[in-house]
N, C-alpha and C positions, 0 to 999 in steps of 0.2 A: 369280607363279612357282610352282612346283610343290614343295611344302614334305614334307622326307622329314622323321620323324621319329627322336631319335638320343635322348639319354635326359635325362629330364626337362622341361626346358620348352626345351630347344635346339633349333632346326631349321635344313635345308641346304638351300639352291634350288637349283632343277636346275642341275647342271652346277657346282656347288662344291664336290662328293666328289671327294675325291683319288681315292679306290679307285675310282668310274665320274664320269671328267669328261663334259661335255656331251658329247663324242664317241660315247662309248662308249654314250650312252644313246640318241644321234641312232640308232646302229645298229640300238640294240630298235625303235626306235621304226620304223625304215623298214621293217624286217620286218613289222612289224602291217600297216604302212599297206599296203606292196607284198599284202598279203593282201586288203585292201581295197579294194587300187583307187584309194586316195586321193591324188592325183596333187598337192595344194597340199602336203600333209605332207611326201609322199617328195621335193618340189621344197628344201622347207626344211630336211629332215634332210641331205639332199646339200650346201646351203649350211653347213650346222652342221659336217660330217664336216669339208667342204673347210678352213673357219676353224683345227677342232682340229689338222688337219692340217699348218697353216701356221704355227701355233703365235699365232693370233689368236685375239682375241674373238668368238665368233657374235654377229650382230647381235638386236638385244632383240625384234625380230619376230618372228626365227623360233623362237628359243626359246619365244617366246608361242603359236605353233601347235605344236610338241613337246608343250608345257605343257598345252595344250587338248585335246592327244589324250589325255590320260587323264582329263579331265574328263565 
């Protein structure tokens, strides 16, 4: 997962920030990708949106291609 740093030796996987939950970062992210063209991304940030939306978990796939776009 995609490790933000907070201060000291802590770290937050994606989509464990209260201030940007996985949702909000599915949005960054579909924005890149819609720039891209990347059609497996924008498939999974859509699945991520819909989850946060419903007030579910996104499944650990797709967080894993979120995660992989900034790799």
């Amino acid at each position: 997962m995609l490790q933000a740093p907070l201060t000291g030796n802590e770290t937050m996987a994606l989509g464990q920030d209260l201030e940007r939950p996985a949702g909000e970062t599915a949005w960054t992210v579909l924005d890149a990708a819609n720039d891209l063209g990347d059609t497996i991304t924008i498939d999974a940030c859509r699945r991520v949106i819909d989850a946060d939306l419903r007030g579910e978990t996104p499944a650990r796939s797709d967080v894993a291609v979120l995660t992989a776009f900034f790799a």
